[in-house]
C-alpha positions in Angstrom: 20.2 18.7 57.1 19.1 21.9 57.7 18.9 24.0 61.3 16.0 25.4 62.3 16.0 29.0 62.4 16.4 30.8 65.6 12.7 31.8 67.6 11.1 28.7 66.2 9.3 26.6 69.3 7.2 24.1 69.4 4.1 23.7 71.1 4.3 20.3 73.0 6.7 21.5 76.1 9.1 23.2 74.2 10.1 20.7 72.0 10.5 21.8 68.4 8.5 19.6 66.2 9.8 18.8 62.8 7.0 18.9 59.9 8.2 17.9 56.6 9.8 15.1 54.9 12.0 13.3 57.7 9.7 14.2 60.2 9.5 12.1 63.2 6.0 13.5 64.6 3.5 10.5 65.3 1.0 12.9 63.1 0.7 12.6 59.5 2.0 14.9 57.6 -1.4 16.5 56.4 -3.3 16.7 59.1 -0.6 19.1 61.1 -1.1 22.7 61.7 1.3 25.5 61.3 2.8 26.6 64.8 2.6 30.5 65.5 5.7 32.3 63.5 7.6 34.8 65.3 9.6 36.3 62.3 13.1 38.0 63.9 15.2 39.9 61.6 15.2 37.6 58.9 16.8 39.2 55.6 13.9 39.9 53.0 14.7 37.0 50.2 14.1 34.9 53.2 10.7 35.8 54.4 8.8 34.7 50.9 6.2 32.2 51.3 8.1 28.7 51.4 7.9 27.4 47.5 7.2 31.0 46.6 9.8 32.2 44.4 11.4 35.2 46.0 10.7 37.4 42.3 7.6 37.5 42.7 5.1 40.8 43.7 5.4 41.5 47.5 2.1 41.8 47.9 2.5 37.6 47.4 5.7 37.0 49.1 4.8 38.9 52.1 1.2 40.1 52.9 2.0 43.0 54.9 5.1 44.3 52.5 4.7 47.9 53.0 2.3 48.2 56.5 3.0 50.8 58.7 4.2 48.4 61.0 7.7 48.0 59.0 9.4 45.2 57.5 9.2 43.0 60.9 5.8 43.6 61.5 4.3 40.2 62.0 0.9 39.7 62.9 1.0 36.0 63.7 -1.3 35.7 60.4 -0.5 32.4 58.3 -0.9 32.4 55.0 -1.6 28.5 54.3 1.4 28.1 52.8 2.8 25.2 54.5 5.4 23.1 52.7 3.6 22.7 49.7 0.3 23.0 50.0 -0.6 26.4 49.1 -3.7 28.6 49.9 -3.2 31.8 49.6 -5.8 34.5 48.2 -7.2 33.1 44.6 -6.4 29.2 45.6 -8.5 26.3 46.5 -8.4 24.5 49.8 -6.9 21.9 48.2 -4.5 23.7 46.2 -4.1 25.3 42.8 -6.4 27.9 41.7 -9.3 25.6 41.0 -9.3 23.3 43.9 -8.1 19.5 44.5 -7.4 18.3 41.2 -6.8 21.4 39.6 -9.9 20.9 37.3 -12.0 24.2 36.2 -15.5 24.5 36.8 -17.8 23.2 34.3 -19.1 25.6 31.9 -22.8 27.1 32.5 -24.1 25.4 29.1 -28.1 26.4 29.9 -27.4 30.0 30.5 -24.8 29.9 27.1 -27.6 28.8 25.5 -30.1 31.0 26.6 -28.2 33.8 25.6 -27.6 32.5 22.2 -31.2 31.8 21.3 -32.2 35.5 22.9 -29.4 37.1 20.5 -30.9 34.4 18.1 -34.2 35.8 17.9 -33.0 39.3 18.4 -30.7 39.4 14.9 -34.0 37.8 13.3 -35.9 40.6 14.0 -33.7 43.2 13.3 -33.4 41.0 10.1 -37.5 41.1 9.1 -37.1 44.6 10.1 -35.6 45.3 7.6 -36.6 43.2 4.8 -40.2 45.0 5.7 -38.9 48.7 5.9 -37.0 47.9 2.7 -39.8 46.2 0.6 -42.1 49.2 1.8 -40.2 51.8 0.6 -39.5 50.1 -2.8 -43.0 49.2 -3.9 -44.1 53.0 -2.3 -41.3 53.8 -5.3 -42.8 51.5 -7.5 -46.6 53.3 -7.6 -47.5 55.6 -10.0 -49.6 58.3 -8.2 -50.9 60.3 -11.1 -54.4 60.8 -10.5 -54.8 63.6 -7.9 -58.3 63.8 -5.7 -58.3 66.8 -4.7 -58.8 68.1 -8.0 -62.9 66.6 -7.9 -65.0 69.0 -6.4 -68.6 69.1 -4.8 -67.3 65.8 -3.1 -69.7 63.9 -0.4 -68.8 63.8 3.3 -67.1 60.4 4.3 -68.9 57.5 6.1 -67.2 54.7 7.7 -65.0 52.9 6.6 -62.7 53.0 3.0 -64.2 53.2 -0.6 -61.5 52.2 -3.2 -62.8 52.6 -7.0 -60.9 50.0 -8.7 -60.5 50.5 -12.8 -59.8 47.9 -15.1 -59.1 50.2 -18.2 -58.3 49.1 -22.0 -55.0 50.9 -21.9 -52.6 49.3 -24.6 -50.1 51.5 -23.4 -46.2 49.9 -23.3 -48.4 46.8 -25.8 -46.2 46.3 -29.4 -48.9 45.1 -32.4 -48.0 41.5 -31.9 -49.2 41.1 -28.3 -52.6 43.4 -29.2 -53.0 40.6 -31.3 -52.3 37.8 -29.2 -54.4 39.0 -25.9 -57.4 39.8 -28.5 -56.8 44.0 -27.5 -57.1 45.3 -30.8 -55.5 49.0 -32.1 -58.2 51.5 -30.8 -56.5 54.7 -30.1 -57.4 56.3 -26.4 -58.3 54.9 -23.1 -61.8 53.6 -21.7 -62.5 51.9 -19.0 -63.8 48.5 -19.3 -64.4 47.0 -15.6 -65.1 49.3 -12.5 -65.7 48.5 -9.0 -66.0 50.1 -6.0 -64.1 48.1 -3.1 -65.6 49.1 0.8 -63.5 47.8 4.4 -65.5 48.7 6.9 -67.2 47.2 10.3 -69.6 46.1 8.6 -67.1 43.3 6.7 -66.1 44.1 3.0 -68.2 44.4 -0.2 -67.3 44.8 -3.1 -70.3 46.2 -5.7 -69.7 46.0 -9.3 -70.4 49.3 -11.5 -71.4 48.5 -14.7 -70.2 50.0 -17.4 -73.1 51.1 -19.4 -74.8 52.6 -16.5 -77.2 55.5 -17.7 -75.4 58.4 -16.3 -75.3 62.2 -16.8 -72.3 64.4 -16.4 -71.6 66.7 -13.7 -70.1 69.9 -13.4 -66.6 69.2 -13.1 -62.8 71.0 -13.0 -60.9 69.7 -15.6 -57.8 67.3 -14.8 -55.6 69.4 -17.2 -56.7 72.6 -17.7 -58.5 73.0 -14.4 -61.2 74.7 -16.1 -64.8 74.0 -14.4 -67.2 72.8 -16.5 -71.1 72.9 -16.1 -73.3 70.0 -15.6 -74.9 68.3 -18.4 -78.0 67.3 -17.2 -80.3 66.5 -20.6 -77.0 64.5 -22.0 -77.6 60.4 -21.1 -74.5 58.8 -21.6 -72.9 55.1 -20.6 -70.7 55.5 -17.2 -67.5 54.8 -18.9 -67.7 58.0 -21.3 -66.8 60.1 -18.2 -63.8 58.5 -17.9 -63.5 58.7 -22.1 -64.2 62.5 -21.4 -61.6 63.6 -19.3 -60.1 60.6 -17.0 -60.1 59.5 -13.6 -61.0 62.2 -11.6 -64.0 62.9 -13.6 -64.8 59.0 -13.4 -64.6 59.2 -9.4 -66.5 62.8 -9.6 -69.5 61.2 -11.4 -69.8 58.3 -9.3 -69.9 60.3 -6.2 -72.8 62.4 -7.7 -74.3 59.0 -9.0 -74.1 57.7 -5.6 -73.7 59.8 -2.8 -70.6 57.5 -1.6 -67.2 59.2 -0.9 -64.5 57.7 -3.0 -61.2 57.3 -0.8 -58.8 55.6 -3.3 -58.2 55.1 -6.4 -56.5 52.1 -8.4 -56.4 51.2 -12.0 -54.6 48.9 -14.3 -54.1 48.3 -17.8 -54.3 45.1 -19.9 -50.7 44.2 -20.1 -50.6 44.8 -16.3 -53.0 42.6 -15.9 -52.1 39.5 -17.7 -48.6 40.1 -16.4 -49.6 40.0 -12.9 -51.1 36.8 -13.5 -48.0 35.3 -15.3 -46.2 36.4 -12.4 -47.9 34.4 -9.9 -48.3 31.1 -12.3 -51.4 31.3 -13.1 -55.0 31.4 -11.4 -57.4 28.3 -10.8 -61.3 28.6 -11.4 -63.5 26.2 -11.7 -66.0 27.3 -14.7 -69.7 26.2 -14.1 -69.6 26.4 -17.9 -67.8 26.3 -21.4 -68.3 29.5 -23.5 -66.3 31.0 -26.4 -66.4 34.5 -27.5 -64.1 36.0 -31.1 -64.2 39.4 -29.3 -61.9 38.4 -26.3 -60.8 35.0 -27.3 -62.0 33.1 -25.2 -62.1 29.3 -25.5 -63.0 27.8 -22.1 -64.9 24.0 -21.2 -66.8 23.9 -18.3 -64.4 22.5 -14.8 -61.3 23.5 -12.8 -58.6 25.0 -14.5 -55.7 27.3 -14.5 -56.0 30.4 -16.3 -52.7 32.0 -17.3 -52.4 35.4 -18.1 -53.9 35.5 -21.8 -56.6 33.1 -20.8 -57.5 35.2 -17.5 -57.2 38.6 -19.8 -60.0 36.7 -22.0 -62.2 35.5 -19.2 -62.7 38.7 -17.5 -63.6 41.0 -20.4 -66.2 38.5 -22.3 -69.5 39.3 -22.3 -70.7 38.7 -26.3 -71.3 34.8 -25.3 -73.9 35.5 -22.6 -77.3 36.7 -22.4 -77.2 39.3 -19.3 -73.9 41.0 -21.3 -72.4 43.5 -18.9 -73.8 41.9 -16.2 -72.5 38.8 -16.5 -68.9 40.1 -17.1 -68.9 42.3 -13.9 -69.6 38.7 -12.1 -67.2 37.1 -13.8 -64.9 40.1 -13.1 -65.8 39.9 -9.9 -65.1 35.9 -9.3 -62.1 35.7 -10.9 -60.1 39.3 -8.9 -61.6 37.3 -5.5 -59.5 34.1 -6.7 -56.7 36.0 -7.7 -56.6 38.0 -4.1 -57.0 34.3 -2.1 -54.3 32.8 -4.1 -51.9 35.4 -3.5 -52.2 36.1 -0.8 -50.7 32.8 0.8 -47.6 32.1 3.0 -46.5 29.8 -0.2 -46.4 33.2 -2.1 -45.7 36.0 0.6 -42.9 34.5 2.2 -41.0 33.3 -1.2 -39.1 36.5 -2.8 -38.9 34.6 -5.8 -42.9 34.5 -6.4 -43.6 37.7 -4.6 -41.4 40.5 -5.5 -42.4 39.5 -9.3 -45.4 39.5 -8.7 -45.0 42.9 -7.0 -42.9 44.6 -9.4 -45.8 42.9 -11.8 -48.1 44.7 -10.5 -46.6 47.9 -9.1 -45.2 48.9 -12.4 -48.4 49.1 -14.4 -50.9 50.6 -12.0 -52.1 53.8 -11.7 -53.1 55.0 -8.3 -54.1 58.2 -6.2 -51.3 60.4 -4.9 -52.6 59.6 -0.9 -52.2 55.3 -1.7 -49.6 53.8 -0.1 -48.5 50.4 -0.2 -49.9 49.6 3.3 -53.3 51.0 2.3 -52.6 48.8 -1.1 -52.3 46.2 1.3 -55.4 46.8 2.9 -57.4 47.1 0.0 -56.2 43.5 -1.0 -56.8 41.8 1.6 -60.1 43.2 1.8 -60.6 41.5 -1.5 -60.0 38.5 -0.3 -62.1 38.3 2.4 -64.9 38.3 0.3 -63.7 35.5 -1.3 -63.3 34.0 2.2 -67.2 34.5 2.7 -66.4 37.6 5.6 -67.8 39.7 3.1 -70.3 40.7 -0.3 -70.2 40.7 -3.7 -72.9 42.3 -5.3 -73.5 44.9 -8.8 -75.1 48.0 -8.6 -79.0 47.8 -7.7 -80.4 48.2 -11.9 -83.9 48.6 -12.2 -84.3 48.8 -16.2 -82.7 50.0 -19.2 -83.1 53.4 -21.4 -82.0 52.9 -24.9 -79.2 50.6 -24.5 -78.2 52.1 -21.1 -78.7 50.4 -17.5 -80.9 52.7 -15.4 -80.1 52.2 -11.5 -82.9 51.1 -8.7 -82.5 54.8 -7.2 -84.3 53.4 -3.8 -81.8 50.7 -3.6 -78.5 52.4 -4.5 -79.8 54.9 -1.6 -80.0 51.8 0.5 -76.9 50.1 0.1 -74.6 53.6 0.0 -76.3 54.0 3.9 -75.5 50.6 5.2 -71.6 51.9 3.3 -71.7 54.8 5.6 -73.2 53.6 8.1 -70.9 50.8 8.9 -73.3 47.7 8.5 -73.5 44.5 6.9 -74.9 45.2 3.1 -78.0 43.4 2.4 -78.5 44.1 -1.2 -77.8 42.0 -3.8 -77.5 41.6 -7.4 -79.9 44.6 -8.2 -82.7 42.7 -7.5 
């Protein structure tokens, strides 16, 4: 058995007490302190902790390795380390590194998951970031901004709100002989207008006022969109509201309704036949419910009275009849009307916005065959469509030009009543005329 080393005492009248397996102290073995330590000149691979490992760092094996004081320097300072049951700096009471047992702490689990639903919803919206940013800039790349306002002169100050002029024109343009014939288009060479609107979002709610096509008009003085020549005004020469646009395009179109109307026109959209049946197509179709059967040989159509779900062909066909009813053109801009409202509402639905695979055809649909003003954007776009279908939603009005007679053929406006309905425009309020009567 082993001696005890020299300048070791006890602390019960001088008699050493042996600690340890073999001890004979009445205490248990536990429950025993360590007795103060005076270290003499004990050789270095002695002084380690006792079931230290003498390799190990100083800074372990002897606390004060290094001090000023020297090599001998003892403080009386007890590291814990007492035969076996370690607890030095980084260990438990109980010994080991994470206490009696030597099990780890459990694992924060809430905060773990607090941080992954935070970093959760953070990649999302850098995600719908930049789906958004990305889908902007490609239908902004997508518009064709050809017509250029700042080219119509003698324009009338702005009111409130935002005037689109929206054009449905009888451009066959991209259309081979087979599909004139099948959407009813026929061959006639140019571009007229056959449907014109003009769209208003103000604080008033929207409204959307049907122009009718052979509204008695004269032409203005105008620059023209090519040559930027200025013409004079034509005021003895009646002519139907779509021959300005027959005459020299859209920017005469939007000059002579401004002079027709005093109302400001802030944007300007058109599209084509193809571009409209395609649009429709792309979505799968629009329902109506038809108050009434009609046919008409001009447009093809061939409808019975109920709901139903016009496809593109069918829609082309329902929106530029007006041979089968009495009122002509002024049945059609209704019918125009009704059927652009549906369109808007049905679109514009979580079922369609939030699946790529029915909106971005129906956006590339669209976007490739219209023709817009060089200041549209897709947000005002947006806008505009939305507006559209608030009027479906009942937020709004739907209404044609106030028309007070005719003049050989031509639809002569309520003068009084168009003066009306442009101020409530301008003015911001809630439009109270209707129908033209």
């Amino acid at each position: 058995m082993s001696e005890w080393p020299e300048g070791w005492t006890g602390d019960r009248g001088g008699r050493p007490e042996r600690y340890g397996r073999g001890s004979a102290g009445a205490e248990p073995e536990q429950a025993r302190v360590m007795p103060h330590v005076q270290r003499g000149n004990v050789p270095p691979r002695q002084r380690g902790g006792y079931g230290v490992p003498p390799q190990q760092s100083p800074g372990y094996d002897d606390p004060y390795a290094g001090s000023p004081a020297g090599p001998d320097y003892d403080s009386g300072y007890n590291t814990g380390q007492v035969y076996g049951r370690p607890g030095g700096p980084g260990q438990g009471p109980g010994g080991g590194p994470y206490g009696p047992g030597g099990a780890p702490p459990r694992p924060r689990r809430r905060a773990d998951w607090g941080r992954r639903i935070k970093y959760g919803v953070l990649a999302l919206v850098v995600v719908v970031l930049g789906v958004s940013v990305g889908t902007y800039f490609w239908a902004d790349s997508k518009l064709h901004k050809d017509v250029d306002l700042s080219k119509v002169i003698d324009r009338p100050s702005g009111g409130a709100g935002t005037n689109y002029l929206i054009v449905g024109s009888d451009s066959r343009k991209g259309m081979t002989k087979e599909q004139e014939k099948e959407l009813h288009t026929g061959g006639a060479e140019g571009q007229r207008t056959d449907s014109m609107m003009i769209l208003h979002e103000g604080a008033g709610g929207p409204a959307l006022i049907s122009l009718p096509r052979d509204s008695d008009i004269t032409l203005p003085s105008f620059k023209g969109a090519e040559s930027g020549k200025l013409y004079p005004a034509q005021p003895n020469v009646h002519m139907k509201l779509n021959a300005a646009y027959a005459t020299d395009g859209p920017t005469l179109l939007v000059r002579t309704v401004e002079a027709e109307t005093g109302l400001r026109i802030d944007h300007y959209v058109e599209i084509g036949f193809s571009g409209f049946a395609n649009v429709v197509d792309a979505i799968g179709g629009v329902d109506m419910n038809l108050p009434q059967g009609f046919k008409d040989s001009y447009s093809g159509a061939d409808f019975k009275a109920g709901e139903q779900t016009l496809d593109g062909k069918q829609a082309l066909a329902y929106v530029r009849t007006r041979h089968a009813f009495a009122t002509s053109d002024l049945q059609r801009e209704k019918n125009q009307q009704k059927f652009l409202s549906a369109l808007a509402s049905q679109t514009a639905t979580p079922s369609t916005i939030l699946n790529p695979f029915k909106l971005y055809p129906a956006l590339g649909a669209g976007l490739d065959t219209l023709s817009v003003d060089k200041d549209m954007s897709p947000y005002a776009l947006a806008r505009m469509f939305f507006a559209m279908k608030d009027v479906t939603g009942g937020d709004g009005v739907s209404t044609t030009m106030p028309v007070s007679g005719s003049n050989g053929g031509n639809l002569v406006w309520d003068r009084a009543k168009v003066k009306q309905l442009v101020d409530e425009l301008n003015n911001g309020e809630k439009v109270t005329v209707s129908d033209g009567g």
